[in-house]
N, C-alpha and C positions, 0 to 999 in steps of 0.2 A: 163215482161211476157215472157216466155220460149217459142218459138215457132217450134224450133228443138231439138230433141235428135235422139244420137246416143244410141241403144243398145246392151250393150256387154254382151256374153255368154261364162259361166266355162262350156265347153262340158266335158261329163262323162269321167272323171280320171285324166282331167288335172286341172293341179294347178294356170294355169295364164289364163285368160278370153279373147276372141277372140271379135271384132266386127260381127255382125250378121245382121244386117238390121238400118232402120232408121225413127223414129217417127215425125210425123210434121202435123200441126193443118193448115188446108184449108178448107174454105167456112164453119167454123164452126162443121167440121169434121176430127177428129184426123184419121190418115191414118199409115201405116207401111206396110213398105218392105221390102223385102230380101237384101244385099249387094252381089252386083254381084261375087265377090271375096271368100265371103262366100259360094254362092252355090257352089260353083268350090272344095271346100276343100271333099274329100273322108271320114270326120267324120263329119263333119255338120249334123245337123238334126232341123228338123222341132221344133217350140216353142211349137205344139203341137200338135194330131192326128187327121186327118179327118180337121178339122174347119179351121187352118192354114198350109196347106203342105207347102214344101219347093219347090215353085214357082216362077214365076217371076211380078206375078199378085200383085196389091196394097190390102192391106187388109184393110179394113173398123172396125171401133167400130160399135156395132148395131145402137146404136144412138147418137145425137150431144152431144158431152161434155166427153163422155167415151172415153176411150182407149182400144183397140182393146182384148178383148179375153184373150189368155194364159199371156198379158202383164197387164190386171188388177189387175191378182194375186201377182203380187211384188211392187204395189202398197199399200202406209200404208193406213190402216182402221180408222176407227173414234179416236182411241186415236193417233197416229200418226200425221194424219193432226190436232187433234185440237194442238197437240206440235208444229207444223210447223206454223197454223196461230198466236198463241200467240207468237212466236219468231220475226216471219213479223210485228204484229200488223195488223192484216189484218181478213177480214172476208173469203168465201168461194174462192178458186183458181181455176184458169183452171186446169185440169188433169196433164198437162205436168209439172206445175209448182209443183206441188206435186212432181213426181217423179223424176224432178231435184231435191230437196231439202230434198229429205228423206235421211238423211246421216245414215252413221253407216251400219249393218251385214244384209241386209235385206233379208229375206226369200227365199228360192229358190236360182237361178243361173244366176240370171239376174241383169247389170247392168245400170243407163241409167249416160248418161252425156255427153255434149257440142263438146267433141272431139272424133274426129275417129283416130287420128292418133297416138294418146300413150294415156294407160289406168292411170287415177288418182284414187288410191285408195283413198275411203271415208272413211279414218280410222281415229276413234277416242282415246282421250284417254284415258289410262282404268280409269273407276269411282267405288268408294266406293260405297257399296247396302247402305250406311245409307244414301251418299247424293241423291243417285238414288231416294230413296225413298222422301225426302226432298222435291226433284226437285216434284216429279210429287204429292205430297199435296200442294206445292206453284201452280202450274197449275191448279189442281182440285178447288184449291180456288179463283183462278183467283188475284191474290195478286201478285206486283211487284218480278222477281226474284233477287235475288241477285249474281254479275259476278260469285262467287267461285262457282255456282249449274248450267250457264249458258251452260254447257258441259256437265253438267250430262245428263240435259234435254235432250240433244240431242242423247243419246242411245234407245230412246223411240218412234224415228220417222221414224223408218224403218218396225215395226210390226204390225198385223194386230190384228181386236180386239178392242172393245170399250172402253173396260178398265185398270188401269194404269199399265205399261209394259215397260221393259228396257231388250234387250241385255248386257249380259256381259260375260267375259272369268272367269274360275276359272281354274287357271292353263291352261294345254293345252284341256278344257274341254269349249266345247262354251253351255250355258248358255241362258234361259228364266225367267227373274225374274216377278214374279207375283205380284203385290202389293192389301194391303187390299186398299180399297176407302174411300173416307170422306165420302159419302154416307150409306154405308155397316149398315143395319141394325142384322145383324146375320152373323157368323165368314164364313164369303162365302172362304176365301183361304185353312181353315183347313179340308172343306166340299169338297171344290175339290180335294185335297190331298187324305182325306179319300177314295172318289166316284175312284179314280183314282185305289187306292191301292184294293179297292173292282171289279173293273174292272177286272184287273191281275189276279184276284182267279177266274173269271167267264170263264177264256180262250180267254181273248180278249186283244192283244199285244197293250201295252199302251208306252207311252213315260214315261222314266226313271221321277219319280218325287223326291224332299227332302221338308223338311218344316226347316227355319232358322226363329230366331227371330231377331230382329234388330229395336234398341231405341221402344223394346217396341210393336214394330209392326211384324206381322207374315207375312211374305214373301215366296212363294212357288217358289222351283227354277225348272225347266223344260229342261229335257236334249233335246237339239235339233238334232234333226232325219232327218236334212237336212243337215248334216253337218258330213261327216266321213274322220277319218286319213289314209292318204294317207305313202306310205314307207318312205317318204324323214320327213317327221314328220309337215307335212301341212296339212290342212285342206282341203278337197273335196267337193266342193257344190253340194247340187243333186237337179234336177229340179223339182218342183211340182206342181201341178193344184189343185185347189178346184173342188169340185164336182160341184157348181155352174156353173164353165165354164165349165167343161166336159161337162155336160149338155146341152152347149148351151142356158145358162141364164143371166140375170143379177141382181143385185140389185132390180127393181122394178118387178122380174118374181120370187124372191125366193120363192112363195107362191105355185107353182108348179113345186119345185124341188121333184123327189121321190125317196125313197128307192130300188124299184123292178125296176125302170127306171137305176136308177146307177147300181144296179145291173148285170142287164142284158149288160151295157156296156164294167165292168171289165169281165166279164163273154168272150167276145169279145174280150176286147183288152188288159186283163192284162194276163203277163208270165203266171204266175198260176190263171186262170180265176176264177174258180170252187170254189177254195179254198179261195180267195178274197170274189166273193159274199156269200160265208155262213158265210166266217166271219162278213161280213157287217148285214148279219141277226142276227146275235148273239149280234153285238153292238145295231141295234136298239131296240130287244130284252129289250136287257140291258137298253137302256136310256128309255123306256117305264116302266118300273119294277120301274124302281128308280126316275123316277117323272123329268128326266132332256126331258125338251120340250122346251130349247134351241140346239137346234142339227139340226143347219138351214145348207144349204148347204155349207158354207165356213167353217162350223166346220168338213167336212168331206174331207179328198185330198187322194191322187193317186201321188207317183213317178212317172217321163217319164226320159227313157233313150233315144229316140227317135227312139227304135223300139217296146218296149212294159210299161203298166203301170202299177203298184203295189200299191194296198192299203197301206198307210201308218197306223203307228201306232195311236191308238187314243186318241185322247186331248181336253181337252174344256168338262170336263164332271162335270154334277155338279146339284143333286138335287134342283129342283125351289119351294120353299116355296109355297102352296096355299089355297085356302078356296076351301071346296069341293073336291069330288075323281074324278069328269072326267075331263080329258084333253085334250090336241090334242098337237101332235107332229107340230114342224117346217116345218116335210118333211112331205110328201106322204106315208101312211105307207100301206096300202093293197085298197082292195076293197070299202072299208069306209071313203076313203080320208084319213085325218089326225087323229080319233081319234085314242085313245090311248089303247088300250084294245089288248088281247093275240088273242082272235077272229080274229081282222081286220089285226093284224101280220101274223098270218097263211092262213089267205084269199088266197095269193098268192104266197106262199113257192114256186114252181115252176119255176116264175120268180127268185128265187135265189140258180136255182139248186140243189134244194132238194125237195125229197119227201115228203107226208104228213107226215110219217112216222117218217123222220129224222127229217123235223122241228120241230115235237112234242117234240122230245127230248131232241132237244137245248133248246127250253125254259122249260120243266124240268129242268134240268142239272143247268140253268141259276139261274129259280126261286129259287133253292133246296139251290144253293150257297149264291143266295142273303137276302136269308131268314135265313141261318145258321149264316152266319157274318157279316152281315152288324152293325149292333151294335154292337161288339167287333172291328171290325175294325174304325170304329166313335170315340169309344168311347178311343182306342190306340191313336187316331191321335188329341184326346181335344177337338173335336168337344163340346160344351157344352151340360149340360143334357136334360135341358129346349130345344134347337134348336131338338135334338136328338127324343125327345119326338113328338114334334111336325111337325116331317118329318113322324113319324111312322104310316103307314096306309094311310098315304094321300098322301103324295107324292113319297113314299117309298113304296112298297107292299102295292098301294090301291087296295082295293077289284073290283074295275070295273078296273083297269088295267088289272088282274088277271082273268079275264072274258075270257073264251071261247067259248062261244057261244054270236053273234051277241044281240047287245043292241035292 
């Protein structure tokens, strides 16, 4: 059991990662602190705004068993850890022991591991998408793996996200590969692909997507936006928060993550405030229209340079098949809590620095687009007829999303 880590940070431009503080499990309480050495440097910055400054104070997880805040977020998600305990053979782990063990490109800019005095990269090495894929239906099936896939598995346990998932480089181009599920009852990779490229046309900056096929199977690859080329021809990692910790949440408070609450925060502390929160109303917009009501607060992040924060581009998007047209979003969407309706989005334009005025005409703009192509663009990307059909109106331009006046 992992009882210290050290965690090392790529500060903004540079290409080799600095020690920054130090992680450690007491009375049941994972705790982190700054390295005295670190404050002292004149580009340091804080892991994140407001919640953790760059202090000399011990910082606390909310509660026992977590790991503190900004350092949650480089922590792998459910498909991740279940990679890591099927490799252990083991059931649920302490926190620390996860993010010792998550090897490989993990999100964000943060590293954890045993030694402070010379950094060990976690590099693996490069795996084929067909056994990537392999690895993680041998996993989903819970079936002995075999040594030659033993590695692959392991590009899967540094990301976050329930479902099956592998970092890889293609060329000098770093990579998210998306795999279909043994589960998948309807082509969910070619629908997020589609939802993604229908995104793009709505005015809402999404991450680079491709769709490959491989033995058979459809694998969506995801250019990743935490990751830019620096002069010397390396890779630059840039630091990012989930809206969840911005927030000041966790895992068992996601149900009270909001839109006009996140809003209101970029509004405050991102470089271009203004222009961040209406594009955040244009995405929820968007995932309202098109029936995607997974859009819980880890599907939504914010860059930190550690003077200001920036919306990142948007991912994870992806109509949810349902019976019946009312919904409710993951987040908070207006005045109405969670449903799902044009109403309860326009409730509180204001909190997203816009007037009634102009957020009336985002979701015009929105609906007009999503109504124009969203079937041509399905239907470009294979989405099947039957699947395509059966999004139409219900979870796609249902008529009670499409509600402006109060239910």
């Amino acid at each position: 059991m992992t009882s210290e880590l050290f965690v090392w940070i790529w500060l903004p431009q540079a290409v080799e990662p600095v020690v920054c503080g130090r992680l450690w499990a007491e009375s049941g309480m994972v705790r982190f602190i700054y390295g005295r050495s670190y404050r002292a440097r004149r580009d340091a910055i804080a892991l994140m705004p407001e919640r953790m400054p760059l202090d000399e104070r011990i910082h606390l997880a909310r509660r026992a068993g977590q790991v503190p805040a900004a350092i949650a977020d480089a922590a792998p998600d459910a498909w991740g850890r279940r990679v890591i305990e099927y490799r252990r053979k083991s059931g649920e782990l302490p926190e620390l022991d996860y993010l010792a063990d998550s090897r490989g490109d993990r999100i964000g800019a943060l590293h954890f591991q045993t030694q402070a005095d010379r950094f060990v990269p976690s590099t693996l090495a490069p795996a084929r998408l067909d056994d990537l894929l392999q690895a993680a239906e041998v996993l989903e099936r819970q079936q002995p793996l075999p040594a030659e896939l033993a590695a692959a598995l392991e590009h899967g346990t540094s990301i976050g996200g329930a479902r099956p998932k592998a970092t890889l480089m293609d060329g000098h181009r770093p990579l998210i590969a998306k795999f279909s599920s043994t589960t998948d009852r309807w082509s969910v990779v070619r629908a997020e692909w589609a939802c993604m490229r229908l995104a793009a046309r709505c005015g809402i900056r999404t991450a680079a997507t491709s769709l490959v096929s491989v033995a058979g199977k459809d694998v969506l690859l995801v250019e990743r936006f935490d990751r830019e080329p620096a002069a010397s021809g390396a890779l630059l990692r840039r630091s990012m928060l989930s809206a969840l910790t911005l927030l000041d949440l966790d895992d068992t408070e996601a149900r009270l993550a909001s839109y006009p609450a996140l809003a209101e925060l970029l509004h405050r502390l991102a470089a271009n405030g203004r222009d961040d929160a209406r594009q955040l109303f244009r995405r929820m917009v968007f995932n309202i229209l098109v029936g995607n009501t997974d859009d819980h607060a880890k599907n939504h992040a914010a860059f930190w340079d550690g003077q200001w924060l920036r919306l990142t581009p948007a991912y994870d998007l992806l109509p949810m098949p349902r019976v019946g047209q009312e919904a409710a979003q993951a987040m908070q969407v207006g005045a109405a809590g969670r449903t799902a309706t044009m109403a309860n989005a326009l409730s509180e334009a204001g909190r997203f620095a816009l007037t009634p005025s102009q957020a009336r005409e985002i979701v015009d703009e929105v609906e007009a687009t999503i109504a124009a192509h969203w079937r041509s663009e399905f239907q470009a990307c294979e989405v099947p007829q039957p699947q395509i059909d059966r999004l139409d109106g219900v979870a796609i331009l249902s008529p009670v999303a499409r509600l402006r006046t109060p239910l």
